[in-house]
ChimeraX commands (.cxc) that place a marker at each C-alpha (Angstrom):
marker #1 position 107.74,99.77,137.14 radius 0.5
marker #1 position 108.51,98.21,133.60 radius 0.5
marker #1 position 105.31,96.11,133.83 radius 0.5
marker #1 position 103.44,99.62,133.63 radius 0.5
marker #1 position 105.64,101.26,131.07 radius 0.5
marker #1 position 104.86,98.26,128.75 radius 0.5
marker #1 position 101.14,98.30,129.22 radius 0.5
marker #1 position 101.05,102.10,128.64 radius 0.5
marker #1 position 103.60,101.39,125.53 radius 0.5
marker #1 position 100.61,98.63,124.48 radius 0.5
marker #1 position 97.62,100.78,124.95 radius 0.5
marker #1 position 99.58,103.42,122.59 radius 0.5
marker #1 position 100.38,100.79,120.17 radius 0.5
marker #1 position 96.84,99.34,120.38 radius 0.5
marker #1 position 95.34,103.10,120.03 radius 0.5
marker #1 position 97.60,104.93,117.43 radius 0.5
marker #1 position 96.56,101.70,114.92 radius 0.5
marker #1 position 92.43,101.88,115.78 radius 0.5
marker #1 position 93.10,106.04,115.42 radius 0.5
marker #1 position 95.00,104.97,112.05 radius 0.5
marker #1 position 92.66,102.60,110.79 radius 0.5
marker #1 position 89.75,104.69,111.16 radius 0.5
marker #1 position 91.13,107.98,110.22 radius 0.5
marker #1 position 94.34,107.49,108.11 radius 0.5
marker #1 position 92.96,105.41,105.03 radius 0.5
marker #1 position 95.87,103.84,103.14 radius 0.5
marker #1 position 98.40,104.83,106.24 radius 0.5
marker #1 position 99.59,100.98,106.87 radius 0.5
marker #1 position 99.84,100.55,102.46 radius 0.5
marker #1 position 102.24,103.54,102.40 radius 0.5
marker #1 position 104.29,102.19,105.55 radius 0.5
marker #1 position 104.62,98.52,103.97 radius 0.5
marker #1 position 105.87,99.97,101.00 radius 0.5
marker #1 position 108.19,102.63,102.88 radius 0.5
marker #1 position 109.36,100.11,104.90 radius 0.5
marker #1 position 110.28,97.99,101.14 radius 0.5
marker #1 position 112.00,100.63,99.35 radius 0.5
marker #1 position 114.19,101.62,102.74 radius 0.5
marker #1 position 115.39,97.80,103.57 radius 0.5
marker #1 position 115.95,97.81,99.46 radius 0.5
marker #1 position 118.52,100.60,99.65 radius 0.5
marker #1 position 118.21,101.36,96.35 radius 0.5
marker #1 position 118.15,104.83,95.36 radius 0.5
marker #1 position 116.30,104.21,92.26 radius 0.5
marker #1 position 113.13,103.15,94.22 radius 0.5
marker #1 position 112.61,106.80,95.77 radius 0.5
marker #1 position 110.14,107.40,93.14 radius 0.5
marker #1 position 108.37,104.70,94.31 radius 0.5
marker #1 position 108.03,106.35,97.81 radius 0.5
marker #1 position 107.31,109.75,96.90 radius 0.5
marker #1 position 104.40,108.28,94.60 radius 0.5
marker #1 position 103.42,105.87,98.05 radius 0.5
marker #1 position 102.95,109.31,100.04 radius 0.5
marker #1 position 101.32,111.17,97.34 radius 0.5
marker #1 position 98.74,108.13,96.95 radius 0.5
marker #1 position 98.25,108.19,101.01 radius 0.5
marker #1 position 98.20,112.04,100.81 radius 0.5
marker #1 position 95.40,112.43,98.37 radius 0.5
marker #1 position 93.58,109.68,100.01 radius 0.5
marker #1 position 93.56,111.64,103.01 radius 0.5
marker #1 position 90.94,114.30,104.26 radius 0.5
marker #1 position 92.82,117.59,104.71 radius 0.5
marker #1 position 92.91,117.64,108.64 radius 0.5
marker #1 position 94.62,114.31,108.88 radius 0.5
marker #1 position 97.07,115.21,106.39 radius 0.5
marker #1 position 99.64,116.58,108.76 radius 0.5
marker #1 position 99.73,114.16,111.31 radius 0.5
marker #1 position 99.55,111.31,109.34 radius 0.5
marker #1 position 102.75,112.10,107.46 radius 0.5
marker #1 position 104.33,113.02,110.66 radius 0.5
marker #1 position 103.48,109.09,111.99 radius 0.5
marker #1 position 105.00,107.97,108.77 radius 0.5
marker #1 position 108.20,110.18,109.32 radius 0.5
marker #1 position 108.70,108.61,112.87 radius 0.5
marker #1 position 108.53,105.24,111.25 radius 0.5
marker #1 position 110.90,106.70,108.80 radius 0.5
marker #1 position 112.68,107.71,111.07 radius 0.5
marker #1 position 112.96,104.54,112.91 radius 0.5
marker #1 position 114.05,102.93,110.24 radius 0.5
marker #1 position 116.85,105.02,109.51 radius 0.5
marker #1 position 118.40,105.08,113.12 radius 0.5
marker #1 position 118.23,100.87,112.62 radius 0.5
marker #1 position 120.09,101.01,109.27 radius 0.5
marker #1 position 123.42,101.86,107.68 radius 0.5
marker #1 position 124.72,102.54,104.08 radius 0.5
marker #1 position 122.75,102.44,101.17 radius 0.5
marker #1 position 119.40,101.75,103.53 radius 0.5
marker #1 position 120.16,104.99,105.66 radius 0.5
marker #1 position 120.77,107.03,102.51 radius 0.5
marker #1 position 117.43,106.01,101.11 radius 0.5
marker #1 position 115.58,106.42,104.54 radius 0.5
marker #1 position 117.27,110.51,104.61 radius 0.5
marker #1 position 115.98,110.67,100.76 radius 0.5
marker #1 position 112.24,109.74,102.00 radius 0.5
marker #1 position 112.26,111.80,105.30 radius 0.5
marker #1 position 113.96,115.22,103.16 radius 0.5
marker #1 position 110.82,114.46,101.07 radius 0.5
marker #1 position 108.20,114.23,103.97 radius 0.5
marker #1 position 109.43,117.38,105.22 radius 0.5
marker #1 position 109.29,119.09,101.88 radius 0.5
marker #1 position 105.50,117.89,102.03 radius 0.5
marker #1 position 105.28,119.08,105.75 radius 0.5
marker #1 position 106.20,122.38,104.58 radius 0.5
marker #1 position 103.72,122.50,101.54 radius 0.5
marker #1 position 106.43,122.39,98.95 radius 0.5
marker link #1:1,2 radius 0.2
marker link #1:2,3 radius 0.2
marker link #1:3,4 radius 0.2
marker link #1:4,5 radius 0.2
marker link #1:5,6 radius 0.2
marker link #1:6,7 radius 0.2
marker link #1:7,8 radius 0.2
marker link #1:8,9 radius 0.2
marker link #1:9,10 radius 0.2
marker link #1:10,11 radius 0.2
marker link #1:11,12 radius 0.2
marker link #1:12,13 radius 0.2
marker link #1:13,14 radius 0.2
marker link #1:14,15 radius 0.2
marker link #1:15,16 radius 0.2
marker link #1:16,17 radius 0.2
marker link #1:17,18 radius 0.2
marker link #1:18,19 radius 0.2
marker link #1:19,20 radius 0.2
marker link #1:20,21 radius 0.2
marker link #1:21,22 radius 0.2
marker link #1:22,23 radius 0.2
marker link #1:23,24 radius 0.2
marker link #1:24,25 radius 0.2
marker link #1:25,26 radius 0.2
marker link #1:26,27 radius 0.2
marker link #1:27,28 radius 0.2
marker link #1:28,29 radius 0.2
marker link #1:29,30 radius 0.2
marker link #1:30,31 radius 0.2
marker link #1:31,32 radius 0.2
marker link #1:32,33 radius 0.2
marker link #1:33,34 radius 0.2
marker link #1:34,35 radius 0.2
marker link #1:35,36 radius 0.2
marker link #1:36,37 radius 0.2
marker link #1:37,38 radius 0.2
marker link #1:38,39 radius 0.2
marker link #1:39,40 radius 0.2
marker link #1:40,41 radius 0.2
marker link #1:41,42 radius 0.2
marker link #1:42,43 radius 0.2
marker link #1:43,44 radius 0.2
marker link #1:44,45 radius 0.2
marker link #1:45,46 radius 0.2
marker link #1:46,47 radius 0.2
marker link #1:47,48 radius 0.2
marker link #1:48,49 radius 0.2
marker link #1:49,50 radius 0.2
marker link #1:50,51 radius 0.2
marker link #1:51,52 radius 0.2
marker link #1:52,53 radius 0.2
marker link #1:53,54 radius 0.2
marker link #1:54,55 radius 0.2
marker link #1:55,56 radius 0.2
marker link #1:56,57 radius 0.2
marker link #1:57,58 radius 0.2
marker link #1:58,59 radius 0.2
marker link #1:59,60 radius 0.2
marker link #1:60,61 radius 0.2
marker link #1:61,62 radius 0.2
marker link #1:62,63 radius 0.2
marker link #1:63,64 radius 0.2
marker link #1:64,65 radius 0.2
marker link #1:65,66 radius 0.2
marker link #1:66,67 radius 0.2
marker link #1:67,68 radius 0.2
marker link #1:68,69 radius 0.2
marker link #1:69,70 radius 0.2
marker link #1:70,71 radius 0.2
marker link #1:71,72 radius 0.2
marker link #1:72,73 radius 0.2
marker link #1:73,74 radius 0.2
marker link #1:74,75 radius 0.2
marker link #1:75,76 radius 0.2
marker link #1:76,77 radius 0.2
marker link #1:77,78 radius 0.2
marker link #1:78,79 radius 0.2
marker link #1:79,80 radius 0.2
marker link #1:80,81 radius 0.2
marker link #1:81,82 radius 0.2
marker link #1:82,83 radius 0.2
marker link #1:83,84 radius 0.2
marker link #1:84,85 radius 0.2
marker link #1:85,86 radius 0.2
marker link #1:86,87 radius 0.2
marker link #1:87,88 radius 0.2
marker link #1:88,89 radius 0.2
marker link #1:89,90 radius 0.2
marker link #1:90,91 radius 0.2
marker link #1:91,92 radius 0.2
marker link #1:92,93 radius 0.2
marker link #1:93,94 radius 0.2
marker link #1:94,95 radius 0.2
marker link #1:95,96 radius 0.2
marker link #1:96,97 radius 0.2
marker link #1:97,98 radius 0.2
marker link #1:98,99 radius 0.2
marker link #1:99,100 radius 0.2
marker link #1:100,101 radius 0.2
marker link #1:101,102 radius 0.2
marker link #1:102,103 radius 0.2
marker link #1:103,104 radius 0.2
marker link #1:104,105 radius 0.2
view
């Protein structure tokens, strides 16, 4: 039984990054840098960010859009449930700004 949740959990892996390689341009850049800024826990590096998912948005065709910014607020996500403090604080900063974009604000 745990044999075939793990190969099902590495065929997802394996697909979601072909699927965001090929359709997501800039998708792993804006993740690395996410990733940075949270495990910085500075709030100062916010901008920094916003400006990552505004680059990976407007590199982006329109269709994609959406469901690449809701991968990058499960890894946001992720990140936050793995952190405390000042690394949790800057995690909820990025996701209440990935749902502002998610709601066209």
């Amino acid at each position: 039984m745990i044999a075939r949740f793990s190969v099902v959990a590495l065929r997802r892996d394996r697909d979601y990054r072909i699927w965001s390689q090929a359709e997501m341009p800039h998708l792993e850049d804006c993740l690395g840098i996410l990733r940075r800024v949270i495990a910085k826990g500075d709030l100062a590096a916010v901008p920094l960010a916003e400006r990552a998912i505004n680059e990976y948005l407007a590199a982006t065709l329109q269709k994609a859009r959406k469901s690449g910014l809701r991968l990058i607020q499960l890894d946001v996500l992720e990140q936050r449930n793995a952190v405390l403090g000042a690394q949790r604080n800057v995690a909820d900063a990025v996701n209440d700004y990935i749902e502002k974009k998610l709601r066209g604000e």
